[in-house]
C-alpha positions as CSV (number, residue, x, y, z in Angstrom):
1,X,-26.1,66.7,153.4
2,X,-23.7,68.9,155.8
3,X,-20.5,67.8,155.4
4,X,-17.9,68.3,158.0
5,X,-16.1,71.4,158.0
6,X,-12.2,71.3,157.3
7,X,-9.8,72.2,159.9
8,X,0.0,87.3,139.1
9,X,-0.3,90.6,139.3
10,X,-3.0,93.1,139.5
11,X,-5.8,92.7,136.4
12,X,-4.3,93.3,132.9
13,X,-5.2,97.0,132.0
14,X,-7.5,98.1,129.4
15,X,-5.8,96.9,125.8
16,X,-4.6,100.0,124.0
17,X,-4.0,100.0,120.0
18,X,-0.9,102.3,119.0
19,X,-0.3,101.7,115.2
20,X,-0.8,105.4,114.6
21,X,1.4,106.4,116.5
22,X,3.8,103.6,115.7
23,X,3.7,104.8,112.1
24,X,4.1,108.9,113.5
25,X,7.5,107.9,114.8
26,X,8.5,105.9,112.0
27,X,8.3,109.0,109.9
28,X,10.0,110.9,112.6
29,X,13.2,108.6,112.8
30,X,13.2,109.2,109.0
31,X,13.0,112.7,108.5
32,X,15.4,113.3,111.5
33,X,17.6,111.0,109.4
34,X,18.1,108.5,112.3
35,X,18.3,105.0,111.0
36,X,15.2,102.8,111.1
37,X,16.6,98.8,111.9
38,X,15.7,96.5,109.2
39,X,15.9,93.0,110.3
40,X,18.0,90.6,108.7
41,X,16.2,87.7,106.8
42,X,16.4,84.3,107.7
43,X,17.8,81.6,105.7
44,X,16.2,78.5,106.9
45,X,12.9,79.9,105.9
46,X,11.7,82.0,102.2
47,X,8.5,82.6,103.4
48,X,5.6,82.8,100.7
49,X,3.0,85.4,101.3
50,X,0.5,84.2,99.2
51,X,1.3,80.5,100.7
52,X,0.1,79.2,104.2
53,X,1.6,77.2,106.7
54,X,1.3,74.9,109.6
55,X,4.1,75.7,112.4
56,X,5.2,72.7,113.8
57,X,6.9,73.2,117.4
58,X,10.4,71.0,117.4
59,X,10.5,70.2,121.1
60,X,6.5,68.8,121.0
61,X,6.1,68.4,117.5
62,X,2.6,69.7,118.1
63,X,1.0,72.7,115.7
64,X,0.6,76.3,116.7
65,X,-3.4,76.3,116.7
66,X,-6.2,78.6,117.8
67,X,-8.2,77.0,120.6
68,X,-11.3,75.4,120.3
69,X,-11.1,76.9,116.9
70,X,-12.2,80.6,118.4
71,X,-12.9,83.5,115.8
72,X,-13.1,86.3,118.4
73,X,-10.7,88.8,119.2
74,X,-8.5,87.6,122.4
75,X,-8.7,84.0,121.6
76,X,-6.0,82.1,123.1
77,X,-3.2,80.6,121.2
78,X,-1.8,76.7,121.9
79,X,-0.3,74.1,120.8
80,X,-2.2,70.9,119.3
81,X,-1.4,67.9,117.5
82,X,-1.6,68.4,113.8
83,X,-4.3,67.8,111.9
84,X,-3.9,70.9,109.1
85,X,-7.1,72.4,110.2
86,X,-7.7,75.7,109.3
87,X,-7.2,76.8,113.0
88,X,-3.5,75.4,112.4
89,X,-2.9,77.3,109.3
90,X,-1.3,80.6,108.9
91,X,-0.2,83.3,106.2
92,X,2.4,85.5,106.5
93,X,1.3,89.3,105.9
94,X,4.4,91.3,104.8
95,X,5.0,94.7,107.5
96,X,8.4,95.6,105.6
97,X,11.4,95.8,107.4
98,X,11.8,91.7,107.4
99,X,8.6,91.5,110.0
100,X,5.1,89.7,109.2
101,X,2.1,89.5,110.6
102,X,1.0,85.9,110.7
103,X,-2.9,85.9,110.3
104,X,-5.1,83.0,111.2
105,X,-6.7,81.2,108.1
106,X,-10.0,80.4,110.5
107,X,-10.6,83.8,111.8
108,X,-8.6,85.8,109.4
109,X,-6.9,87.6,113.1
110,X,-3.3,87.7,113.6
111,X,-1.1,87.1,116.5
112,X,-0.3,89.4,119.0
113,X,1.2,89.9,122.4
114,X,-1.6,90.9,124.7
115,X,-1.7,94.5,125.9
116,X,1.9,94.9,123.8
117,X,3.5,93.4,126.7
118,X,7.2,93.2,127.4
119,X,7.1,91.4,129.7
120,X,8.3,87.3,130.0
121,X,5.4,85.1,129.8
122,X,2.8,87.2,128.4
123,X,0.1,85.3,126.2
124,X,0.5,84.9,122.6
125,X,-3.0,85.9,121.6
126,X,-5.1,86.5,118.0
127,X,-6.7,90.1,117.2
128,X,-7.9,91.9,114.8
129,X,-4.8,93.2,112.7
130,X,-4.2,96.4,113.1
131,X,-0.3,96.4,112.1
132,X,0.6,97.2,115.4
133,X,4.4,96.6,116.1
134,X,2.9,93.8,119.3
135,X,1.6,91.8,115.9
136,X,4.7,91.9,113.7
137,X,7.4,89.1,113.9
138,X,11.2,88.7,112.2
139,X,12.2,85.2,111.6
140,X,15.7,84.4,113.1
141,X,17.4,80.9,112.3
142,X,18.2,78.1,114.2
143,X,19.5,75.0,112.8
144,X,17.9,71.9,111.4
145,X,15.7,74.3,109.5
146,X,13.8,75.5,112.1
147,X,13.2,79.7,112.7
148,X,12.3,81.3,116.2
149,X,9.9,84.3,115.8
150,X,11.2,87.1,117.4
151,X,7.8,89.7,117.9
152,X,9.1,93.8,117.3
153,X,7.8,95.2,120.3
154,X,9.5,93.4,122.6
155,X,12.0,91.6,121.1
156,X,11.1,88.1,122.7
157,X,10.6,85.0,121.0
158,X,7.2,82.6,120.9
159,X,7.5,79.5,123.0
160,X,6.0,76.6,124.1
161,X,5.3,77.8,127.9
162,X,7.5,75.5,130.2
163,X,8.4,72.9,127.4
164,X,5.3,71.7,127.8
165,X,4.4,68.1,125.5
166,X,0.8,68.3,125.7
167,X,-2.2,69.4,123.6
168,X,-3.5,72.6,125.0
169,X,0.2,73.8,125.7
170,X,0.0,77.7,126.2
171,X,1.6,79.9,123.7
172,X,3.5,83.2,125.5
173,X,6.5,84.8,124.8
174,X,9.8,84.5,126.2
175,X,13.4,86.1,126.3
176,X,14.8,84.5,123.2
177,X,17.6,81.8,124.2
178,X,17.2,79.5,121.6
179,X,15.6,76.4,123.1
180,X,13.5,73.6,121.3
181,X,10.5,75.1,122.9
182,X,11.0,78.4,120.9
183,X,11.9,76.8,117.4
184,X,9.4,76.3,114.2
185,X,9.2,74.3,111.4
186,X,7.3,76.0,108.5
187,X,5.2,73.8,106.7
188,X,3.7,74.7,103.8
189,X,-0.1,73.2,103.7
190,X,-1.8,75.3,100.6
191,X,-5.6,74.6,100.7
192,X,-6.7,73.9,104.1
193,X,-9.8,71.5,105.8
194,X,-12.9,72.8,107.5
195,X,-12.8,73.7,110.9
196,X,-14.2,71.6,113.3
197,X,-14.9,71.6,116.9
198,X,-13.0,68.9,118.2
199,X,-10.6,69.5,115.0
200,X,-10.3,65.8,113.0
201,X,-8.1,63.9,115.4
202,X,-8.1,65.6,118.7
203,X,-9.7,62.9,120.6
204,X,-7.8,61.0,123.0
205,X,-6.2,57.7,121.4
206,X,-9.2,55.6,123.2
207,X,-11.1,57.1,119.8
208,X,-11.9,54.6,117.1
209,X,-11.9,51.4,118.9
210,X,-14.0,49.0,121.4
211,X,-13.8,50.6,124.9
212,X,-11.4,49.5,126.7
213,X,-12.5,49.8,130.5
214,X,-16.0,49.5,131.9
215,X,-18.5,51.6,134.0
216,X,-17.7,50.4,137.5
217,X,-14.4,50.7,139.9
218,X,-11.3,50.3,139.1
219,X,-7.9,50.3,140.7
220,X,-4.5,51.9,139.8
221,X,-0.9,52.4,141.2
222,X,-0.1,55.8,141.5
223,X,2.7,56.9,143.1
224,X,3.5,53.5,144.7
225,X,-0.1,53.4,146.3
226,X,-3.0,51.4,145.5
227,X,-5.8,53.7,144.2
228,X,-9.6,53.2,142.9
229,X,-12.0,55.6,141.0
230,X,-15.7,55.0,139.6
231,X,-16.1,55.2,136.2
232,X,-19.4,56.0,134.5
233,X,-20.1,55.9,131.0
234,X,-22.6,56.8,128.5
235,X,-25.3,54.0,127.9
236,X,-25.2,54.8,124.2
237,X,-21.4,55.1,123.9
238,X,-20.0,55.9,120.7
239,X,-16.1,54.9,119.9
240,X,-15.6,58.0,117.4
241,X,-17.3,60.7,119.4
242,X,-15.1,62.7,121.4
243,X,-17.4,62.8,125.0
244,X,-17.1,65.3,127.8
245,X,-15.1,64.3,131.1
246,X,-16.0,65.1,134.6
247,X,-14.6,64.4,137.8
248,X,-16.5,64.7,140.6
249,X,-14.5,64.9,143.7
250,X,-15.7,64.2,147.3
251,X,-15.9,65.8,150.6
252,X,-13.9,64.8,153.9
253,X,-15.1,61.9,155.2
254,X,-16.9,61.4,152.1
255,X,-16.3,59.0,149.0
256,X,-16.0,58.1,146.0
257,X,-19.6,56.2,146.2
258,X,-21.6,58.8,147.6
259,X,-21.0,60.8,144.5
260,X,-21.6,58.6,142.3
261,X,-25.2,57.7,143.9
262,X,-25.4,60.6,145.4
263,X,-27.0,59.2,148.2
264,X,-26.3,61.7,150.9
265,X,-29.0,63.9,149.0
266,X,-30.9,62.2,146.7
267,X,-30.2,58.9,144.8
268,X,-32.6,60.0,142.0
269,X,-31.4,63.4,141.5
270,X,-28.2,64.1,143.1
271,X,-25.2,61.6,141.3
272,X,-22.4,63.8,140.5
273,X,-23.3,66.2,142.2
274,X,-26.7,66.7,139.9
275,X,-24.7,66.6,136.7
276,X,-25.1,63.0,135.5
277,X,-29.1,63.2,135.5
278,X,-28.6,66.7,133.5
279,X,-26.1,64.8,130.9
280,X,-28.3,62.3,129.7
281,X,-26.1,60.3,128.5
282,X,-23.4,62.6,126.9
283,X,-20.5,62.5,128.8
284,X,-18.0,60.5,131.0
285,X,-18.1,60.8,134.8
286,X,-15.3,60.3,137.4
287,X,-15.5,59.5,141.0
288,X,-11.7,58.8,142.7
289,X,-11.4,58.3,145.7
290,X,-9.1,60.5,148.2
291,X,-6.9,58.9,150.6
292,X,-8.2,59.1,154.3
293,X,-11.2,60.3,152.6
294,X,-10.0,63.8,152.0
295,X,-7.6,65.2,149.7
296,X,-4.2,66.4,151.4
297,X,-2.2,66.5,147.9
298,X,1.0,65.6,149.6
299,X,3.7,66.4,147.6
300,X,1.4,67.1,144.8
301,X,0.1,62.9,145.0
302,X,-3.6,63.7,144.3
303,X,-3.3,65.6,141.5
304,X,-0.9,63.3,139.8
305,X,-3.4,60.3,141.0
306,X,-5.5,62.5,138.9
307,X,-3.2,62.6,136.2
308,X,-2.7,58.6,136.3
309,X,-6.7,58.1,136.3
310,X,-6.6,60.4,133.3
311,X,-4.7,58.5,131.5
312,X,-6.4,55.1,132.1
313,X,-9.5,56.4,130.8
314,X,-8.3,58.5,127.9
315,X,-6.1,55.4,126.6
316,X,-9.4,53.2,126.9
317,X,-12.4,56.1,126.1
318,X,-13.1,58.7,123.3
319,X,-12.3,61.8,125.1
320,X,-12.7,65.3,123.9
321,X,-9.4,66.7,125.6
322,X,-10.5,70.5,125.0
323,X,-13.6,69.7,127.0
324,X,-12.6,68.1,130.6
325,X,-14.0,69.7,134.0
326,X,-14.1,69.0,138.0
327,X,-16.4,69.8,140.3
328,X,-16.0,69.5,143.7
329,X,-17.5,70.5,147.5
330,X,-15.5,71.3,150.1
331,X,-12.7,69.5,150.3
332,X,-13.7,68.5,147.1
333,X,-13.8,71.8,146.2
334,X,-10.2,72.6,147.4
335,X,-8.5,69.8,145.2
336,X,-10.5,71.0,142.3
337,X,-9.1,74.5,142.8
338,X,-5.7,72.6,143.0
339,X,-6.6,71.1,139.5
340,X,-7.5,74.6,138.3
341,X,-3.8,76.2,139.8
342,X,-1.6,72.9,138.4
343,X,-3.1,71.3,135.5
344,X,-4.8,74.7,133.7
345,X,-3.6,73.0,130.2
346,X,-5.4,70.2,131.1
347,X,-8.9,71.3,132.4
348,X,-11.1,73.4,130.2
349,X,-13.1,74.8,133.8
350,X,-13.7,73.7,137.4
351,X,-16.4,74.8,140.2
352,X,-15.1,75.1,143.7
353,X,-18.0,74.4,145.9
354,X,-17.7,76.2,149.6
355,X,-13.9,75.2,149.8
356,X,-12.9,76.7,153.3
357,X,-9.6,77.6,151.8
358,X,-6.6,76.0,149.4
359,X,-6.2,73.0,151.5
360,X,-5.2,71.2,148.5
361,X,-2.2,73.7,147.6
362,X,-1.9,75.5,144.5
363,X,1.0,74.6,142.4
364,X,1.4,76.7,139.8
365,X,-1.9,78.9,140.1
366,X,-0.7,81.7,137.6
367,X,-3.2,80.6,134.2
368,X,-6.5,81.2,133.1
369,X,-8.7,78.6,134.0
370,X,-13.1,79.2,133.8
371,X,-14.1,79.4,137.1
372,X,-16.8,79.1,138.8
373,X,-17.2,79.4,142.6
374,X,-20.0,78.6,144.9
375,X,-20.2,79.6,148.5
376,X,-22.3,80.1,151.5
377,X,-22.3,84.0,153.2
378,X,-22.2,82.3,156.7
379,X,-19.5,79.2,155.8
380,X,-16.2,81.8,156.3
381,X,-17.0,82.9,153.2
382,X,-13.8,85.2,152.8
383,X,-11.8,82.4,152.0
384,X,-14.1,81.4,148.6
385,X,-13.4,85.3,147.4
386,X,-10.2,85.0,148.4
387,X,-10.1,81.8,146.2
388,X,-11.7,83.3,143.3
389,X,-9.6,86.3,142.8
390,X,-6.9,84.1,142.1
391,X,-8.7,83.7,138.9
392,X,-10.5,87.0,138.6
393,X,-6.4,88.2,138.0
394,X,-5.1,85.0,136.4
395,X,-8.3,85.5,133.9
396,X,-7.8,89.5,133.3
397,X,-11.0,90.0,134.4
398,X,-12.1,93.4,136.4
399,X,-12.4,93.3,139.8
400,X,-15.1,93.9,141.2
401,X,-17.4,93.3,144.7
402,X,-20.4,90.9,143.4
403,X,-23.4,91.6,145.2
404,X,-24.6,88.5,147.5
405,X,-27.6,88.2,149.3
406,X,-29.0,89.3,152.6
407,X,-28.7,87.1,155.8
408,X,-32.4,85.5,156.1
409,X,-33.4,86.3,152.6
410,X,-33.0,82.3,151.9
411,X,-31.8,83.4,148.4
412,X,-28.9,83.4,145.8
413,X,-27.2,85.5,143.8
414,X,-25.0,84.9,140.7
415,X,-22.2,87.7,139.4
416,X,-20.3,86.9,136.3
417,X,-17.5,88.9,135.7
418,X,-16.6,91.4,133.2
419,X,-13.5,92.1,131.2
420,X,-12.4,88.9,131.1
421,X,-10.2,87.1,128.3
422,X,-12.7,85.6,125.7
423,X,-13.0,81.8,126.6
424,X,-12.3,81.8,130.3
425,X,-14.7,83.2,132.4
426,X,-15.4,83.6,135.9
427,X,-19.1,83.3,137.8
428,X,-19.5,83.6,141.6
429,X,-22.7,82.6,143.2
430,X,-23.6,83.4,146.5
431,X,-26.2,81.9,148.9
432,X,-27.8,82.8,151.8
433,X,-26.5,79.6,153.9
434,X,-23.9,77.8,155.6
435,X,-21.6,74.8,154.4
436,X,-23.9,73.0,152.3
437,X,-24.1,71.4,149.1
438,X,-27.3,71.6,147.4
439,X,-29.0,74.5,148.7
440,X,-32.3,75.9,147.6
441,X,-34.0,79.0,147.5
442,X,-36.8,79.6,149.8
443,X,-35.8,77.4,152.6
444,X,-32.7,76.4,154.3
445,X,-30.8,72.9,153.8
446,X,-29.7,70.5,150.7
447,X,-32.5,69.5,148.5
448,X,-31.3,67.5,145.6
449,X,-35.1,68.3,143.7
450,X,-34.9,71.9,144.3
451,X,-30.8,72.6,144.5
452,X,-30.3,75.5,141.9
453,X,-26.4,74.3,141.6
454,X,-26.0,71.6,139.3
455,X,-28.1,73.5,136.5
456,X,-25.5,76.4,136.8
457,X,-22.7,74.1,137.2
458,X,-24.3,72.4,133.6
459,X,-24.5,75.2,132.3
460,X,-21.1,76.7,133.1
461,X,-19.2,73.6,131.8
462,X,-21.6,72.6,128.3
463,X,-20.7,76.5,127.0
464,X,-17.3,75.2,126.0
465,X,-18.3,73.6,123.0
């Protein structure tokens, strides 16, 4: 199938560990006899070392957590609901001076401000303590009992990134003024669960009940417009198991049926663009269907038609919210790249099939998101590396020029990046091609048998576990 052709700052730098030289001029300051600040305690909080805690954010009333419960150094910080997992839990390590180092009951890592950052926004992460002042925090009071955590390096305060309500909400630092986004309740939670993957509760509220929507198509109102989707579920559904979500997203002039058959390729192998035949049963597909059979995002409509679908079938279906992914081709591939730039909190990875450019916008566009990107070396294929360095950056990953294959060679060649921060990856494959959507190796045009793409599309989403 050829479908119609449609009319942050450079990479973060190598991490450096100073708490050497931290501690060299600490003893300088002293022996010079220049005063060393001590920070003053705060009252709402007597914080027991030997004690852990959950901290529960007062604006979302969600749980600092470690994502997807991660033991590895660089593991991004969020918010979740609370469940008093051990991923939620944390013990204040004593520094002196009134700071801690709050260390990770799951990994046993503490927090830290990537790359000892000053600057507003940088991610909250967890690493290996090493004492350095980018781990070390000072509680400072706000009322109601709550405390902001004020981190010694850079004297910001942890927040809640944009106020945001929703599980997956990005942890960062901020210049502390005091909002609801940057205040902590300390809950004390001694002994502590198991950690899971999902955590005990972090399906969508569809969990634990009859489903409550069908396989089939559906309409909604979104945004004062009459919209319908295809919804596929499991054969063997389960009401407690948190499933996998994808949305696959069509081309222009395409629709919402031809990916669900995927009849423009092959009806046996190609629904989904070859992902629900490698599934088996084992996760939730989603087919909406663009306005004018393409996907303009007016005013940001489409990607809050994707929002509204979202929300249907999470409220009715056991969804695991830390595993949902779109996939898309061409155009298709542009509005999952909008996905990727507006709703990174939201999903866990997207692949951006041959999208000519951001025709879809991207709103937002500054988070780590996993990316992968396919694209053709004779389909304008400047604009799919402009694409992906968005995220090569937005991921801290090191740039580099992937290798892609030779004009005639009838080949591919897959690059994934180095350097990047641990959960969010980037891939690029190259092809020797044009703008096509299943291409093979060894001769030119779509073959929905032969396509090498769904398998590393499968196999790019199902490592998020």
């Amino acid at each position: 199938m050829t479908a119609k052709q449609e009319a942050r700052p450079a990479s973060v730098a190598r991490r450096r560990r100073w708490p050497a030289l931290a501690a060299v001029v600490a003893a300088v300051l002293a022996a010079t006899g220049l005063a060393v600040v001590q920070a003053s305690p705060a009252a709402a909080a007597t914080v027991d070392t030997n004690a852990w805690y959950v901290l529960v954010n007062r604006n979302s009333g969600k749980a600092l957590d470690v994502y997807n419960s991660a033991t590895n150094d660089g593991a991004r910080i969020t918010q979740w609901t609370r469940n008093n997992g051990n991923q939620q839990q944390w013990q204040f390590v004593d520094s002196g001076g009134g700071y801690y180092r709050l260390k990770s009951r799951l990994s046993n890592k503490v927090l830290d401000v990537y790359n000892f950052s000053t600057a507003n926004g940088a991610s909250i992460v967890q690493w290996t303590d090493g004492n350095g002042t980018n781990q070390q925090f000072r509680l400072a009071d706000s009322d109601g009992g709550h405390v902001r955590l004020i981190n010694r390096n850079s004297n910001k305060a942890i927040e809640v990134q944009n106020a945001s309500t929703a599980d997956g909400g990005n942890i960062v630092q901020y210049d502390d003024w005091g909002g609801t986004n940057q205040q902590w309740q300390l809950v004390r939670v001694d002994g502590g669960t198991p950690p899971t993957t999902p955590p005990p509760g972090s399906g969508t509220s569809g969990c634990g009940k009859a489903p409550g929507i069908a396989s089939g198509t559906h309409t909604i109102t979104s945004n004062g417009k009459s919209r319908n989707f295809i919804l596929r579920i499991p054969a063997n559904y389960q009401q407690n198991n948190p499933y996998r979500l994808v949305f696959g997203l069509h081309w222009l002039g395409g629709t919402a049926v031809d990916v669900d058959t995927g009849q423009t390729v092959d009806r046996n192998t190609w629904s989904y663009y070859g992902l629900q035949r490698l599934a088996n049963n084992t996760t939730i597909f989603v087919a909406p269907q663009g306005l004018g059979n393409g996907w303009a995002n007016t005013g940001g409509e489409d990607v809050t038609f994707i929002d509204d679908v979202l929300n249907r079938v999470q409220s009715a279906l056991c969804v695991n919210p830390r595993q949902r992914f779109s996939i898309g081709f061409s155009y298709g591939g542009a509005m999952s790249y909008a996905l990727a730039c507006a709703r990174p909190d939201v999903f866990r990875a997207v692949v951006v099939q041959s999208a000519p450019r951001e025709l879809s916008g991207c709103s937002g566009g500054t988070q780590a998101v996993a990316y992968l990107g396919v694209h053709g070396i004779s389909d304008g294929i400047a604009n799919g590396r402009a694409m992906r360095d968005r995220f090569v950056r937005n991921n801290g990953c090191t740039a580099q020029s992937p290798r892609e294959p030779a004009a005639g060679s009838l080949t591919h060649v897959v690059t994934t990046y180095s350097g990047c921060r641990s959960g969010f990856p980037v891939a690029w494959a190259a092809f020797d091609g044009g703008h096509i959507a299943a291409p093979q190796d060894g001769a030119p045009g779509d073959s929905g048998p032969r396509t090498w793409v769904p398998a590393l599309a499968w196999n790019f989403f199902t490592q998020f576990q």
